[in-house]
PDB file of N, H, CA, C and O in Angstrom:
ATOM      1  N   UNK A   1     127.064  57.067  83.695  1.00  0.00           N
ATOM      2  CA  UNK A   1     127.780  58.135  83.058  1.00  0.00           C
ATOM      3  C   UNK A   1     127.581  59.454  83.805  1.00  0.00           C
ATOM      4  O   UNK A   1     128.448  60.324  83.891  1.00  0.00           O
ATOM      5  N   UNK A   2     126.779  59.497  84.154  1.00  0.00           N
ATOM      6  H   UNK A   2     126.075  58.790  84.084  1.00  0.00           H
ATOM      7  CA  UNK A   2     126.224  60.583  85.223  1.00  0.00           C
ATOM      8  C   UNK A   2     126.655  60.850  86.316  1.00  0.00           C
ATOM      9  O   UNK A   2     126.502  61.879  86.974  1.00  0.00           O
ATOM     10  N   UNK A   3     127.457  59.528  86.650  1.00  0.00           N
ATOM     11  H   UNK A   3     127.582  58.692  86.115  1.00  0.00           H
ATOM     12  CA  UNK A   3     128.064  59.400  87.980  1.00  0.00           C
ATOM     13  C   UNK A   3     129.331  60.175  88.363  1.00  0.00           C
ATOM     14  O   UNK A   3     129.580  60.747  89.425  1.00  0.00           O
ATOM     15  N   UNK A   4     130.264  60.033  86.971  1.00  0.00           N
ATOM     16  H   UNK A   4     130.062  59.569  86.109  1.00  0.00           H
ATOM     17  CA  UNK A   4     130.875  60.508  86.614  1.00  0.00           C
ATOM     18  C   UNK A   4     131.289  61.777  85.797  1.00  0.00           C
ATOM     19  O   UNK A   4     132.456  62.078  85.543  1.00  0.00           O
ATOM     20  N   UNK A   5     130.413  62.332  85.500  1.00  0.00           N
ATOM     21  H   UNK A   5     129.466  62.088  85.706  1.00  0.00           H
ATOM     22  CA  UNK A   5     130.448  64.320  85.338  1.00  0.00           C
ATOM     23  C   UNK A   5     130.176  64.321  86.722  1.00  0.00           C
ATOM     24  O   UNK A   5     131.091  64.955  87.247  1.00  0.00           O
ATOM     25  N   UNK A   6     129.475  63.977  87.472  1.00  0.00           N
ATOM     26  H   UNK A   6     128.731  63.462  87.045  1.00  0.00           H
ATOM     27  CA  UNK A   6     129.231  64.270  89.079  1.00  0.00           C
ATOM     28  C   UNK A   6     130.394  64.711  89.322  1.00  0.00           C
ATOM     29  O   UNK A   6     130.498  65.935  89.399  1.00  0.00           O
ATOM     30  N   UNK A   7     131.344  64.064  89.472  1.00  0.00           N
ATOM     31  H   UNK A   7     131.260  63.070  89.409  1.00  0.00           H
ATOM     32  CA  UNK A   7     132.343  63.509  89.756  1.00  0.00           C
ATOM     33  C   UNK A   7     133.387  64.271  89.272  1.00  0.00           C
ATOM     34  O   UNK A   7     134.012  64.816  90.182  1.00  0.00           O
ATOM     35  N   UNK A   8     133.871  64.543  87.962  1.00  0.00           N
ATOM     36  H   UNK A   8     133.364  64.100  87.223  1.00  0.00           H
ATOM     37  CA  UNK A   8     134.718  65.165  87.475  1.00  0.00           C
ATOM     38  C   UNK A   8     134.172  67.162  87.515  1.00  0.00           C
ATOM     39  O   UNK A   8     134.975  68.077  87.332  1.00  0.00           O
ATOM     40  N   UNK A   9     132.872  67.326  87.756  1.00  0.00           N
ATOM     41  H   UNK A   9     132.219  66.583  87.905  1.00  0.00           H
ATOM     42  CA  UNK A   9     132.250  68.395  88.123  1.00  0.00           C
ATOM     43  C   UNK A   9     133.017  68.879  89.476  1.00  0.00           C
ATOM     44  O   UNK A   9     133.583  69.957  89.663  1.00  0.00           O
ATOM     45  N   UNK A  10     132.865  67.696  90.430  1.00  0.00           N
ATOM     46  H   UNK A  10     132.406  66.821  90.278  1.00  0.00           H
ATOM     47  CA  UNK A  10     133.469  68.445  91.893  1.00  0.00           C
ATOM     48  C   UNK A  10     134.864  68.153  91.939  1.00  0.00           C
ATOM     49  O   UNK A  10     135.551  68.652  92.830  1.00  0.00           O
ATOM     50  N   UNK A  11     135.418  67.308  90.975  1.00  0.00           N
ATOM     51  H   UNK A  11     134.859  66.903  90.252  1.00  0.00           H
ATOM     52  CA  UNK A  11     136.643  67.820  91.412  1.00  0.00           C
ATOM     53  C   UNK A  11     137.371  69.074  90.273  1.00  0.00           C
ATOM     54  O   UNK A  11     138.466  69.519  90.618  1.00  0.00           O
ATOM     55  N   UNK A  12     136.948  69.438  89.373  1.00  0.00           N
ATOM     56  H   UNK A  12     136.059  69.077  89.093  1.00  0.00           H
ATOM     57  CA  UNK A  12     137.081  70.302  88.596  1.00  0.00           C
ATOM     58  C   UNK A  12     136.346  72.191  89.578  1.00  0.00           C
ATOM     59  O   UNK A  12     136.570  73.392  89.427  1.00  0.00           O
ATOM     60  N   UNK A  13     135.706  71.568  90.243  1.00  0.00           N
ATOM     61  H   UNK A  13     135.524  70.593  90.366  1.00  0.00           H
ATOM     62  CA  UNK A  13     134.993  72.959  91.241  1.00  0.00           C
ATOM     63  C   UNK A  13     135.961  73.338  91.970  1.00  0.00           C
ATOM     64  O   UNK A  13     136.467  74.461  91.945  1.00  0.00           O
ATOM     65  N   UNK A  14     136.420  72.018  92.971  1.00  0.00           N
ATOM     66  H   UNK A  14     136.009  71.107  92.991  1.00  0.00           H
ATOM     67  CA  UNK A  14     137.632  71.843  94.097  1.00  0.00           C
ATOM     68  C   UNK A  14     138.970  72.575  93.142  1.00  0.00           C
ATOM     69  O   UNK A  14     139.504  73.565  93.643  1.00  0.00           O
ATOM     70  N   UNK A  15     139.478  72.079  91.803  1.00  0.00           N
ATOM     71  H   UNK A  15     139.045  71.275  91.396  1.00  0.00           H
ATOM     72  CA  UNK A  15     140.853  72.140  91.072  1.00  0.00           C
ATOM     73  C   UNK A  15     140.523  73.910  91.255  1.00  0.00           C
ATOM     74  O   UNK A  15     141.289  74.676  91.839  1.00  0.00           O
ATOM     75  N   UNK A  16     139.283  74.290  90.645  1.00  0.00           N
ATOM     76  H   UNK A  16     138.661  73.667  90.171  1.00  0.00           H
ATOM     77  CA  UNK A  16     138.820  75.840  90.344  1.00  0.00           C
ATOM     78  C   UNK A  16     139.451  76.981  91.122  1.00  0.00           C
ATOM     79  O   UNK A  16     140.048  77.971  90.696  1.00  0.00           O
ATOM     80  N   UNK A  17     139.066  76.456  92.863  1.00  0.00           N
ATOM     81  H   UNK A  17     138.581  75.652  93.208  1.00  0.00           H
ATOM     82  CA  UNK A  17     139.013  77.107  93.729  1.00  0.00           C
ATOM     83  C   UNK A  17     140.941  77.567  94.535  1.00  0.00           C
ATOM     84  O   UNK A  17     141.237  78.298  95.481  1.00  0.00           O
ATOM     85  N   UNK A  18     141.652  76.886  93.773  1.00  0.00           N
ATOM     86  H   UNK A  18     141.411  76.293  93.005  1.00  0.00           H
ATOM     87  CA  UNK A  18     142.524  77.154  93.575  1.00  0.00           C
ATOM     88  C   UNK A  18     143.578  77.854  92.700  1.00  0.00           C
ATOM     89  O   UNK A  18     144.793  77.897  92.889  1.00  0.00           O
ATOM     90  N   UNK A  19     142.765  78.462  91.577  1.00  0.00           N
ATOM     91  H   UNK A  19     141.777  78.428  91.423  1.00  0.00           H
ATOM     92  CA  UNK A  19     143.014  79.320  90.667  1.00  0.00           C
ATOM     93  C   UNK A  19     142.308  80.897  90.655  1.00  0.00           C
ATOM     94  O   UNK A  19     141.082  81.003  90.658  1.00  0.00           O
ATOM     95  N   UNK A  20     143.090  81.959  90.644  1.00  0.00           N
ATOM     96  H   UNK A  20     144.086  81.873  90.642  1.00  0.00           H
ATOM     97  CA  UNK A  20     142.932  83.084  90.924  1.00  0.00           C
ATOM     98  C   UNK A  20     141.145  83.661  89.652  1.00  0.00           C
ATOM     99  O   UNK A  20     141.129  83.859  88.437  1.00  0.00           O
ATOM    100  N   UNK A  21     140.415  83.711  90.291  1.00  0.00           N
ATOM    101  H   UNK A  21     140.428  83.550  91.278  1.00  0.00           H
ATOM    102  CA  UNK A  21     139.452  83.975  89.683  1.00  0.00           C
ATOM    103  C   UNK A  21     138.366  82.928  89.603  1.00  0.00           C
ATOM    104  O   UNK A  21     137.366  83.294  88.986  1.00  0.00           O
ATOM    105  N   UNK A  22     138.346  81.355  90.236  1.00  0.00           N
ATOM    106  H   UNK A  22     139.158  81.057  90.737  1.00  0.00           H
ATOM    107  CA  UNK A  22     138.201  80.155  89.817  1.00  0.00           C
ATOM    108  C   UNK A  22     136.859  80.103  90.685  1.00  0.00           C
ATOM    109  O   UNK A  22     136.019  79.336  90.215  1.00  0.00           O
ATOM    110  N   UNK A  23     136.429  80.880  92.057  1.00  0.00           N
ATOM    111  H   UNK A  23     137.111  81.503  92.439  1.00  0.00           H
ATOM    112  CA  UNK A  23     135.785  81.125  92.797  1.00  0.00           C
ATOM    113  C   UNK A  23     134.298  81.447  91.561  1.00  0.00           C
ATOM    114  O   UNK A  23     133.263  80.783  91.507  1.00  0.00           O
ATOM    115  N   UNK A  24     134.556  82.286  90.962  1.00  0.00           N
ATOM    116  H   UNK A  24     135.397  82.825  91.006  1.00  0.00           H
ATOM    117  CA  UNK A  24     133.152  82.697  89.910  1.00  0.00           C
ATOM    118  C   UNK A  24     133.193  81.423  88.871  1.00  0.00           C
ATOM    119  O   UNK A  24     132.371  81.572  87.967  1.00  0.00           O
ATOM    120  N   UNK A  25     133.804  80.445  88.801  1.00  0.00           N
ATOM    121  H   UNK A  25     134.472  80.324  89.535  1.00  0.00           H
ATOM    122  CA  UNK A  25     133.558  79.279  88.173  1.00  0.00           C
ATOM    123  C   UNK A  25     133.060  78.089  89.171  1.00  0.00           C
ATOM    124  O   UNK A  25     132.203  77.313  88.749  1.00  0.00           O
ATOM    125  N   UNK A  26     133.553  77.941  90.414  1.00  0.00           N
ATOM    126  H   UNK A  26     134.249  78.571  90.758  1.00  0.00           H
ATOM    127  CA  UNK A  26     132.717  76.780  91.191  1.00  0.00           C
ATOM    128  C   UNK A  26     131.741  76.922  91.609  1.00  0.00           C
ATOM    129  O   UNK A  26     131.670  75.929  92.333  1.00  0.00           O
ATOM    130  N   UNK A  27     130.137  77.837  91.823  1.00  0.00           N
ATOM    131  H   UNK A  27     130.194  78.644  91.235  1.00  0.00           H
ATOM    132  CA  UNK A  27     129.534  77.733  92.215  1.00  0.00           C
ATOM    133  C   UNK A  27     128.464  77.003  90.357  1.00  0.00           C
ATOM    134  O   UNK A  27     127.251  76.800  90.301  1.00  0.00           O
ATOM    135  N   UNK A  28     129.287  76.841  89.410  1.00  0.00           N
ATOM    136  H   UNK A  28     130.272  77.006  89.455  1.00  0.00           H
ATOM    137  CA  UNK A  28     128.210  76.588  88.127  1.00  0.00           C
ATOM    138  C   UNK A  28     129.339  74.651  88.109  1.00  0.00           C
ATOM    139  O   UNK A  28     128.684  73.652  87.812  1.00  0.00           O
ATOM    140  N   UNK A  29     130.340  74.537  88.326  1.00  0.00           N
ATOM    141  H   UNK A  29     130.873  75.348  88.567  1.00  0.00           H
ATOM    142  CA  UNK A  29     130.775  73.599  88.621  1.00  0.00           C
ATOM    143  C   UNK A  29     129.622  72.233  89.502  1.00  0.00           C
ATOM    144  O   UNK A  29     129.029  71.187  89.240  1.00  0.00           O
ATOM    145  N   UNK A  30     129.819  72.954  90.367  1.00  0.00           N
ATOM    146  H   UNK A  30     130.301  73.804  90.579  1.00  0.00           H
ATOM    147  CA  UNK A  30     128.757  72.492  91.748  1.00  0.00           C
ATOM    148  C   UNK A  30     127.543  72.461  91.697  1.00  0.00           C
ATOM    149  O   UNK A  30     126.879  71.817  92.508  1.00  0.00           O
ATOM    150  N   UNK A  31     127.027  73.155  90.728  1.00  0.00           N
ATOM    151  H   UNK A  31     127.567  73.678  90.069  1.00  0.00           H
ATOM    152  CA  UNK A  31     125.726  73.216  90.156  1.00  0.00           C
ATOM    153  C   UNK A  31     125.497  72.166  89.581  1.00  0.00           C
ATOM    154  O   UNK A  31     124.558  71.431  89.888  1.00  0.00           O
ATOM    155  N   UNK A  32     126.614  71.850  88.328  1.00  0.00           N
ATOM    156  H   UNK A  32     127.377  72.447  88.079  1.00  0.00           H
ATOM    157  CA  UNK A  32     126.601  70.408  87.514  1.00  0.00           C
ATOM    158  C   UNK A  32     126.795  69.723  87.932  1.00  0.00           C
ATOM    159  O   UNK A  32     126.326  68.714  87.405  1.00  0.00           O
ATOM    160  N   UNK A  33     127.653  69.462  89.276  1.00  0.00           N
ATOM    161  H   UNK A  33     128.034  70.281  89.704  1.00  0.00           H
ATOM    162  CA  UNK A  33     127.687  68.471  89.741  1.00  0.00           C
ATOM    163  C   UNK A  33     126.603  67.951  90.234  1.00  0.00           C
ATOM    164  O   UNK A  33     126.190  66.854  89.859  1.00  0.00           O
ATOM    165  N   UNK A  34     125.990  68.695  91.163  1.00  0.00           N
ATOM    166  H   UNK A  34     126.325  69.587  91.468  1.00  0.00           H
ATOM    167  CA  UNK A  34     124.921  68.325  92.051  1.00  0.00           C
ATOM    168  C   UNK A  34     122.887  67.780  90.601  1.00  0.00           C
ATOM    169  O   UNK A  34     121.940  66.997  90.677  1.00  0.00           O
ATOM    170  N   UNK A  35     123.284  68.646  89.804  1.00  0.00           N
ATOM    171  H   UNK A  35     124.053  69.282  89.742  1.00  0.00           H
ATOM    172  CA  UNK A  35     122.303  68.336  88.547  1.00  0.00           C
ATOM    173  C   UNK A  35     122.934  66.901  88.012  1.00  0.00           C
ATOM    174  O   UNK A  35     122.106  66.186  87.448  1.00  0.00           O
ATOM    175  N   UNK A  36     124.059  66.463  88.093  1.00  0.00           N
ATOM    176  H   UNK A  36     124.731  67.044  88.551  1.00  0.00           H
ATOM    177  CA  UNK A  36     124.461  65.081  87.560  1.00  0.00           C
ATOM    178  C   UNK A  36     124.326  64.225  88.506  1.00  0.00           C
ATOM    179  O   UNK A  36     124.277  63.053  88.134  1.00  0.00           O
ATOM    180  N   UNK A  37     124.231  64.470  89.852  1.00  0.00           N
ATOM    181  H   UNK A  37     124.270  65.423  90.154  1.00  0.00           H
ATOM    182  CA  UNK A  37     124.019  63.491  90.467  1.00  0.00           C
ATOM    183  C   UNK A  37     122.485  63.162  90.904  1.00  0.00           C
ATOM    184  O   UNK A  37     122.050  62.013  90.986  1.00  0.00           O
ATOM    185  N   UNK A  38     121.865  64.125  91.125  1.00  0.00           N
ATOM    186  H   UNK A  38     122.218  65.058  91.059  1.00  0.00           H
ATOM    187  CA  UNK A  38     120.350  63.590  91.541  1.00  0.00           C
ATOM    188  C   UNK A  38     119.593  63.052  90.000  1.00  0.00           C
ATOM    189  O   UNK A  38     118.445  62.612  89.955  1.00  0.00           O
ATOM    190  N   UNK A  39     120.404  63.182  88.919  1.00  0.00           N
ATOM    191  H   UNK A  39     121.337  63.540  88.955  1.00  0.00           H
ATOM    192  CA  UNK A  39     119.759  62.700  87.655  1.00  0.00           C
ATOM    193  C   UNK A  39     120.657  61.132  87.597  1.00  0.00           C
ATOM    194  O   UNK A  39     120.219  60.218  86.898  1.00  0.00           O
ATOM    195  N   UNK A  40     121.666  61.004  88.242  1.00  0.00           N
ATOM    196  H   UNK A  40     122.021  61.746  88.810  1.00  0.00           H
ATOM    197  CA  UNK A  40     122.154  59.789  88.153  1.00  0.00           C
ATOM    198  C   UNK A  40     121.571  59.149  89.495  1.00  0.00           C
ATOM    199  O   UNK A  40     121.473  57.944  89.261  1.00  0.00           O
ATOM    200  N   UNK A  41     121.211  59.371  90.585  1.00  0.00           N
ATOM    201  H   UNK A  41     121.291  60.350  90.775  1.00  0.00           H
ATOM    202  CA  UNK A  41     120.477  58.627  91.599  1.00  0.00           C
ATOM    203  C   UNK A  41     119.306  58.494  91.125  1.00  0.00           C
ATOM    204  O   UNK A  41     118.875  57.370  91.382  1.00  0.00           O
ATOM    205  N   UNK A  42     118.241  59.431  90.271  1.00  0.00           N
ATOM    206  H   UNK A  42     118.591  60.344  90.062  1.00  0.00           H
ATOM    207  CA  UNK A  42     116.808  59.270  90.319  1.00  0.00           C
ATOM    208  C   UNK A  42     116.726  58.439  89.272  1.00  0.00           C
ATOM    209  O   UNK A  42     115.550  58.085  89.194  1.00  0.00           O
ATOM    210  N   UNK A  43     117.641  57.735  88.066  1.00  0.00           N
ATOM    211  H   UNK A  43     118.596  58.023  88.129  1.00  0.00           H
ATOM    212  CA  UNK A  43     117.814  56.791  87.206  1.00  0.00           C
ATOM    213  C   UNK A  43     117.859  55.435  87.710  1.00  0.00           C
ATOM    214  O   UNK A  43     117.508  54.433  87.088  1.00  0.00           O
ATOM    215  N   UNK A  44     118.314  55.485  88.878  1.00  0.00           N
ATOM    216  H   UNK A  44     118.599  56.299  89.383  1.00  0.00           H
ATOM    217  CA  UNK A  44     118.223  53.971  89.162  1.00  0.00           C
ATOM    218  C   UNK A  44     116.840  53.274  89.267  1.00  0.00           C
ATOM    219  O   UNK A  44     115.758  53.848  89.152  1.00  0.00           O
ATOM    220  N   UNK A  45     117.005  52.138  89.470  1.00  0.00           N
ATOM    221  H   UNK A  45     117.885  51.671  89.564  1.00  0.00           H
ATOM    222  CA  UNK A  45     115.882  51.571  89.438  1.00  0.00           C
ATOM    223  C   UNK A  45     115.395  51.363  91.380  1.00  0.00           C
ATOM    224  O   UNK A  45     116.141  51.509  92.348  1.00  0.00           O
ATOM    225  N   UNK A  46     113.937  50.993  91.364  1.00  0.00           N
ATOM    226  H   UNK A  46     113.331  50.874  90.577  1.00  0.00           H
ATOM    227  CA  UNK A  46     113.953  51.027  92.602  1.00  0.00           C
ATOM    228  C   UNK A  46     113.748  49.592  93.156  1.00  0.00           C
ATOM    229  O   UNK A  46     112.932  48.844  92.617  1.00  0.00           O
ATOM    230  N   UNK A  47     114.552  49.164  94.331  1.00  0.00           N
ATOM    231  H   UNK A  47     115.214  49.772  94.769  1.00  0.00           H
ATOM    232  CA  UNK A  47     114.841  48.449  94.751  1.00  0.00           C
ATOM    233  C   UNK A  47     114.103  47.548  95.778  1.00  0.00           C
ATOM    234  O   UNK A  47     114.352  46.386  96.103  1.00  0.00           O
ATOM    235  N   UNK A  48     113.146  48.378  96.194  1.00  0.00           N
ATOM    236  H   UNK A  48     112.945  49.321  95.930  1.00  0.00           H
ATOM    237  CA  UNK A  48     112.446  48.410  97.950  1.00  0.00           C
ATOM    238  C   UNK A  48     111.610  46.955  97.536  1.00  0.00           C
ATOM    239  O   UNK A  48     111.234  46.732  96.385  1.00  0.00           O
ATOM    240  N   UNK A  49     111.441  46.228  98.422  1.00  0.00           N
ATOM    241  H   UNK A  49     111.747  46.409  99.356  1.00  0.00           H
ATOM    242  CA  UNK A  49     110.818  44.702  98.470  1.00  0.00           C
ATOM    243  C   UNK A  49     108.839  44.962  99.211  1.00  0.00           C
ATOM    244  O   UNK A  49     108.194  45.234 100.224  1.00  0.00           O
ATOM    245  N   UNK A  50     108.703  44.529  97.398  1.00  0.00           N
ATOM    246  H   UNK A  50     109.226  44.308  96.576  1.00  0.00           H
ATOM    247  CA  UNK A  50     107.215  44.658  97.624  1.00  0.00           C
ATOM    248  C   UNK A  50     106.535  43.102  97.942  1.00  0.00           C
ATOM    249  O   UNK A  50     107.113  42.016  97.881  1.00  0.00           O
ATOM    250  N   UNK A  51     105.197  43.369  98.280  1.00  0.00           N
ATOM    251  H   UNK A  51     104.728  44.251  98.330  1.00  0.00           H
ATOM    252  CA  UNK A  51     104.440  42.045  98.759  1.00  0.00           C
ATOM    253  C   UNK A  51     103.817  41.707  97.177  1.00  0.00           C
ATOM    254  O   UNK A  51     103.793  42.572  96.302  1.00  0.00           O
ATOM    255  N   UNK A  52     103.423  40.590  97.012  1.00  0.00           N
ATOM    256  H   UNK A  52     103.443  39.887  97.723  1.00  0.00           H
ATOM    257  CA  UNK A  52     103.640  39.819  95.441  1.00  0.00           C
ATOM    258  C   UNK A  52     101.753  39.667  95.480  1.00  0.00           C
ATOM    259  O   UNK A  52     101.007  39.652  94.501  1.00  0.00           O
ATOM    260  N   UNK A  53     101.344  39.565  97.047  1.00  0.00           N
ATOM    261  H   UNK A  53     101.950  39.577  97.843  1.00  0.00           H
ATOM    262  CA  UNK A  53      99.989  39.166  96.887  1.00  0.00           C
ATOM    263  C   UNK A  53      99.373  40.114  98.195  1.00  0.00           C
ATOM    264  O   UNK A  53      98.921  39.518  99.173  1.00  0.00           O
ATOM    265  N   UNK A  54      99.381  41.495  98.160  1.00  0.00           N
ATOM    266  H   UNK A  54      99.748  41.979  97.366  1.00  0.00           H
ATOM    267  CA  UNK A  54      98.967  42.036  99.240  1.00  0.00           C
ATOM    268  C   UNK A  54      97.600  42.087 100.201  1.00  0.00           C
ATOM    269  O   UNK A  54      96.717  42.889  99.897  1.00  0.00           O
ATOM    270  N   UNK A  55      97.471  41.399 101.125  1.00  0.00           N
ATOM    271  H   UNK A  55      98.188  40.748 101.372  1.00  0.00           H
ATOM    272  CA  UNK A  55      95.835  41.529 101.139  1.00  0.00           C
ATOM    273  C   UNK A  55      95.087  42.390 101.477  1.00  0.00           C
ATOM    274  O   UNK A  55      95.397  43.435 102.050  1.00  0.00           O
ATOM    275  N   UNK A  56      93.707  41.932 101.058  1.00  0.00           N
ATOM    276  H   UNK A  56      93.456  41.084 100.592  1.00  0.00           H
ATOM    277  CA  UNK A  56      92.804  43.092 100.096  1.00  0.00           C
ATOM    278  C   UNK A  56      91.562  43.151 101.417  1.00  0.00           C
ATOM    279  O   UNK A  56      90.714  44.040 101.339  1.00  0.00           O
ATOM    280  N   UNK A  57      91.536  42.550 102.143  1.00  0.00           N
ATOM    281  H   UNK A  57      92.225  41.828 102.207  1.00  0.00           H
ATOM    282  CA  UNK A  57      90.907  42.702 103.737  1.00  0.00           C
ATOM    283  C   UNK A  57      91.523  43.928 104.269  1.00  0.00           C
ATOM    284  O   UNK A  57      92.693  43.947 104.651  1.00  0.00           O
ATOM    285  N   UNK A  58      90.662  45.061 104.300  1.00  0.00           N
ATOM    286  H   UNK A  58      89.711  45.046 103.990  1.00  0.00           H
ATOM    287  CA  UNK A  58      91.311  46.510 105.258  1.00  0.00           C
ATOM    288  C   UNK A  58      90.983  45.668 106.752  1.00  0.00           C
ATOM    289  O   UNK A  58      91.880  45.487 107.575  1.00  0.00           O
ATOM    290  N   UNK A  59      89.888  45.295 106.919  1.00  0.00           N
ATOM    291  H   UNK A  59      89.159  45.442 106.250  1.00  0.00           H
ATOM    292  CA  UNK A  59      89.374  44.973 108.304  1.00  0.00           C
ATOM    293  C   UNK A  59      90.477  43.391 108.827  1.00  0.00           C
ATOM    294  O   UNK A  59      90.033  42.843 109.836  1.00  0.00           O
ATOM    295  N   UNK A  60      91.387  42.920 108.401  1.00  0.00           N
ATOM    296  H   UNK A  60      91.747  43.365 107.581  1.00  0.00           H
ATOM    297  CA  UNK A  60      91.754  42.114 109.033  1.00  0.00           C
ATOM    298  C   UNK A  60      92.388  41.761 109.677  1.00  0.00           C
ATOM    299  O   UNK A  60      92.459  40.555 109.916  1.00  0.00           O
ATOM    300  N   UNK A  61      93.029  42.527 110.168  1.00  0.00           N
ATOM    301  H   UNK A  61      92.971  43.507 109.975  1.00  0.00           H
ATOM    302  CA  UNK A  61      93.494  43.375 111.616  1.00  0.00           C
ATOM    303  C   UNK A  61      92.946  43.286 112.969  1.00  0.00           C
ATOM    304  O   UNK A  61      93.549  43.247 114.041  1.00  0.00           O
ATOM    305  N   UNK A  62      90.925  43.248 112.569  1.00  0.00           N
ATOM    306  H   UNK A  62      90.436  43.280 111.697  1.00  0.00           H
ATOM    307  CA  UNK A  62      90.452  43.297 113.377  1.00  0.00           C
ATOM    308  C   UNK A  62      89.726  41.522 113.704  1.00  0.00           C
ATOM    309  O   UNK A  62      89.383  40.856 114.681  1.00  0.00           O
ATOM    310  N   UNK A  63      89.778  41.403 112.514  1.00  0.00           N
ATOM    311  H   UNK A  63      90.056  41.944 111.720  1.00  0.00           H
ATOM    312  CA  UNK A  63      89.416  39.722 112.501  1.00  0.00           C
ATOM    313  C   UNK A  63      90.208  38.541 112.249  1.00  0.00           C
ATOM    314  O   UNK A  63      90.027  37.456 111.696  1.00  0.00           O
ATOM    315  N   UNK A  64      91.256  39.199 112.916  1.00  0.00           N
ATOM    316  H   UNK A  64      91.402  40.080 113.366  1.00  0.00           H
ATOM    317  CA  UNK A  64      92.217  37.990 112.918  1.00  0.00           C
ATOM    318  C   UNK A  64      92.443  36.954 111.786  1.00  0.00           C
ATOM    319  O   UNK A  64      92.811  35.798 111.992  1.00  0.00           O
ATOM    320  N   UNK A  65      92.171  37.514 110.513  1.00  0.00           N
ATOM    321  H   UNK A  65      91.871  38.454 110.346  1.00  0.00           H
ATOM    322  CA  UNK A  65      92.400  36.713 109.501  1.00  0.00           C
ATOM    323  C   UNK A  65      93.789  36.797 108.852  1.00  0.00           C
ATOM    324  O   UNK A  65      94.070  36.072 107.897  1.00  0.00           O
TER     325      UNK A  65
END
């Protein structure tokens, strides 16, 4: 849902900037936009591929285990 005020934020900033006075409305446009989107990216879940059994030897590197 977030993705989308993003979204309707910049193009409602962009529609702005074409209306006489619309300039003192896109920089709070763009604001929401940019506040809807790093709250809709930092919602996701994270993805990155962890080790299930990491080993617990710091030194084994050195001992070839």
């Amino acid at each position: 849902m977030l993705i989308v005020i993003a979204a309707l934020s910049l193009l409602g900033a962009t529609a702005s900037l074409l209306v006489p006075g619309g300039v003192l409305l896109a920089p709070l446009l763009l604001g929401a936009a940019l506040l809807a989107l790093t709250g809709g990216l930092g919602g996701l879940e994270d993805r990155s591929v962890r080790q299930h059994d990491p080993p617990m030897n710091p030194k084994g590197w050195r001992d070839r285990s």
